[in-house]
Each structure stands twice: as structure tokens, then as C-alpha cells.
C-alpha positions in Angstrom: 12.9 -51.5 -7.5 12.4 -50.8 -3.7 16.1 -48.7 -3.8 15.1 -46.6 -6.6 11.3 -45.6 -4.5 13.8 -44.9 -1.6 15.9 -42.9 -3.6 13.0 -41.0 -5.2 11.3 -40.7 -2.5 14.1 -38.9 -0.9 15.0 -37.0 -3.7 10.9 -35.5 -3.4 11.8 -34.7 0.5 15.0 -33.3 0.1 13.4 -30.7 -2.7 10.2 -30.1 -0.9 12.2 -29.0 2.2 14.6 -27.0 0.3 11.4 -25.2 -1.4 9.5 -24.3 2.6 13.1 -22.7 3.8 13.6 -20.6 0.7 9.3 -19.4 1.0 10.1 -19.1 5.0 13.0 -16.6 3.8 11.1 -15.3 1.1 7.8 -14.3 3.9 10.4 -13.5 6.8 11.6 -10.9 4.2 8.6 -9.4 3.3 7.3 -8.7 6.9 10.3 -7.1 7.8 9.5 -4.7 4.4 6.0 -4.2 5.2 7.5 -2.7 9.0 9.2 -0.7 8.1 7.0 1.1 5.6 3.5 1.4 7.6 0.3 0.8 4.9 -1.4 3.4 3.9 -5.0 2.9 4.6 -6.1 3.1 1.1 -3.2 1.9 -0.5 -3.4 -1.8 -2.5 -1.1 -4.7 -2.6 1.9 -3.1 -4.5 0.6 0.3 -5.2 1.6 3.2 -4.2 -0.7 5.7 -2.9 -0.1 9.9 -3.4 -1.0 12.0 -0.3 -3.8 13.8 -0.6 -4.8 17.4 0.5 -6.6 18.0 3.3 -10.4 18.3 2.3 -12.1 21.1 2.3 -15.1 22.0 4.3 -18.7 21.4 2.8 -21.5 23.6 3.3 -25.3 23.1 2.8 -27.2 25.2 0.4 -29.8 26.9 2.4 -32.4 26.5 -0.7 -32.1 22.9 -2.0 -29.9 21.4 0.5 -26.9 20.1 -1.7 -23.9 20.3 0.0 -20.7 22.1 -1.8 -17.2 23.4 -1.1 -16.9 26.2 1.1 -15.1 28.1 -1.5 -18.0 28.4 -3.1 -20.0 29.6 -0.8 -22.6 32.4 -1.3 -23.7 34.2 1.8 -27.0 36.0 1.8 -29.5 37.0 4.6 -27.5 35.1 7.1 -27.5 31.7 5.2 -25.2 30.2 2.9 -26.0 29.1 -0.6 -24.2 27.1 -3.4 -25.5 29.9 -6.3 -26.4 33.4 -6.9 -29.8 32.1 -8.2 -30.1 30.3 -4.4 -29.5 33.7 -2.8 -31.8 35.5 -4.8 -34.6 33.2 -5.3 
């Protein structure tokens, strides 16, 4: 009985340190991967993530204060506003 515990019990050591030296392979070769693509800062595990265009500029509507795209922008009487009815009013 005690040769076959010995046994077994080597048997369970030999596996276990088979299994840490492939996971040590397995996390050596995923840092080298993750140097030599740097994260994207909003990118998650396994994603990837599109570039975005650079934002545009927001302005402030002069009459109720919500801010918009610059594109959009209405000047009138020196100010800037998000709407006709803004510049008028």
C-alpha cells in the first residue's frame, strides 16, 4: 500500500509541475504580445478598439448655456449661440 501512495503521489508531482511550466510558457508568451502592441487606453481585454477622430471644439450658447459643436455655431452681436431662435431672442 505504502509503494502505490509513493507512486501516486509522484505521479500528482510530476503532473502538477508539468502543468506550472506550460502556464509559465503560456504567461511568458502573452507579455511578450502585450509589448509589442501598446494598450489602447480604452481598449478591453481582447477587444479591439477603432481610432477615433479628433473631437471637435464645443461652444457655449450665449442664451441658455448648453454647450454644442462649433460647426454649429451661430454668431450674433459678438456672441455665439447654438440656434437661430438664441440669436434672435
Amino acid at each position: 500500500m505504502t509503494r502505490f501512495l509513493f507512486w501516486l503521489a509522484l505521479a500528482f508531482l510530476v503532473l502538477f509541475a508539468i502543468r506550472s511550466k506550460i502556464r509559465g510558457l503560456q504567461q511568458r508568451a502573452r507579455s511578450q504580445q502585450q509589448q509589442q502592441q501598446p494598450p489602447h487606453p480604452f481598449a478591453q481585454a481582447g477587444r479591439r478598439v477603432e481610432e477615433l477622430p479628433d473631437a471637435e471644439q464645443m461652444l457655449c450658447c450665449a442664451h441658455c448655456g448648453v454647450y454644442y459643436p462649433a460647426s454649429e455655431n451661430v454668431p450674433a452681436k459678438g456672441h455665439d449661440y447654438c440656434s437661430h431662435a438664441h440669436a434672435t431672442a
